[in-house]
C-alpha positions in Angstrom: 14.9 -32.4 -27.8 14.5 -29.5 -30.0 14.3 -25.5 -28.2 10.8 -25.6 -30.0 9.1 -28.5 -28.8 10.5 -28.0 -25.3 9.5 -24.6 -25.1 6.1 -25.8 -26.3 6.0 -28.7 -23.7 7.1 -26.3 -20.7 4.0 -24.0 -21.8 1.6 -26.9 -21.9 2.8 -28.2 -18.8 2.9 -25.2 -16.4 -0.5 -23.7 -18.1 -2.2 -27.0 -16.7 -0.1 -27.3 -13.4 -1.6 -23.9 -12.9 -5.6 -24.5 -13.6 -5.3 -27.8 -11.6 -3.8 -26.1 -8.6 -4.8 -22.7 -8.9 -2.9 -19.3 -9.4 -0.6 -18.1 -6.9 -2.2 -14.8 -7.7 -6.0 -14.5 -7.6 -6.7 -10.8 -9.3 -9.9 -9.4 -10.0 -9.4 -9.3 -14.0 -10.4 -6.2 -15.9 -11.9 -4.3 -12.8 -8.7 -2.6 -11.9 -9.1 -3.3 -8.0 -8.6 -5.7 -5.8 -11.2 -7.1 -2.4 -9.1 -7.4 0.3 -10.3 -7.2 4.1 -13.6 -5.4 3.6 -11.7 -2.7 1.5 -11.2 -2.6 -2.3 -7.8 -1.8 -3.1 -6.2 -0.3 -6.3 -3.4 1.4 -8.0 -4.1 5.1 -8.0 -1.6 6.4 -10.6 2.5 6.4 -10.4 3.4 4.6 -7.0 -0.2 5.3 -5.6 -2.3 2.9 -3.9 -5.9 4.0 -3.0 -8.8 2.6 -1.1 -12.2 2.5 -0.8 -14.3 1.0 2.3 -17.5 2.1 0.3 -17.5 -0.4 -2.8 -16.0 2.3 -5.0 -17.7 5.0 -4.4 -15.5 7.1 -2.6 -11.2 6.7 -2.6 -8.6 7.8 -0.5 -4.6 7.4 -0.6 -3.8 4.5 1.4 0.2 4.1 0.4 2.3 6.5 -1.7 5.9 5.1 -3.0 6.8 7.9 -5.0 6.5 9.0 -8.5 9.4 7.5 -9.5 7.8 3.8 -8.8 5.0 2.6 -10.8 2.3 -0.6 -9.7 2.6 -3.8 -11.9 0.1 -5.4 -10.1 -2.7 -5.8 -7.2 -3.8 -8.9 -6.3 -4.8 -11.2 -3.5 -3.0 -14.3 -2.9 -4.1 -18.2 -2.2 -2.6 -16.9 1.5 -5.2 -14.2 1.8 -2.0 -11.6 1.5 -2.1 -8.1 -0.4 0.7 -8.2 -2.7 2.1 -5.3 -4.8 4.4 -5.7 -8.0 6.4 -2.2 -7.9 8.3 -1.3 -11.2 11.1 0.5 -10.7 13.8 1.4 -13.0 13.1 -1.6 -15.4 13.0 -4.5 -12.5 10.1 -5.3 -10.6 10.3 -6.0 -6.8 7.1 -7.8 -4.7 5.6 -5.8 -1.6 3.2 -7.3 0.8 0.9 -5.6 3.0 1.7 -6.1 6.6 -0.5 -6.6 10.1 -1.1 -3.5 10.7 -2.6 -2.9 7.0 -0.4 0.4 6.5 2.5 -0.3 6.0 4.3 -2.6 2.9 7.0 -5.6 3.3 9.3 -6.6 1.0 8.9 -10.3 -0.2 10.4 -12.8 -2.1 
């Protein structure tokens, strides 16, 4: 089989295996936050992540990495888990918010 039309196969196959069984990662698209717990949840700037318990109105710092990190992404998962895509450096590492809804874990 040609790089081409395998390529174009593996597209076409993992774009339908995803609508038919849903996105691991359910983001609210284009709004730049996140519902999570009551809360909405987004990235606040370099390694900031604010909330707001208000719809929006009002945010405060909920989590700051550092400068040096940046946020990817902030999304909800088809487990009802906070995830965070941190940049770093040029390689991306996954965070997940833990119990206590404070602190992050690093996931795989």
């Amino acid at each position: 089989m040609r790089r081409r039309t395998f390529l174009k196969l593996a597209a076409s196959t993992t774009t339908a295996a995803a609508f038919q069984f849903g996105f691991p990662w359910a983001a609210a698209a284009g709004t730049g936050y996140v519902s999570f717990a009551g809360s909405l949840y987004r990235a606040g700037g370099a390694g900031k992540v604010e909330t707001s318990a208000d719809g929006g109105r009002t945010w405060r710092l909920h989590s700051d990495l550092g400068d040096m990190y940046s946020i990817k992404k902030l999304a909800v998962d088809r487990h009802n888990r906070l995830r965070l895509t941190v940049g770093y450096a040029g390689y991306t590492f996954p965070l997940v918010l833990a119990q206590d809804k404070r602190s992050w874990l690093l996931k795989a």
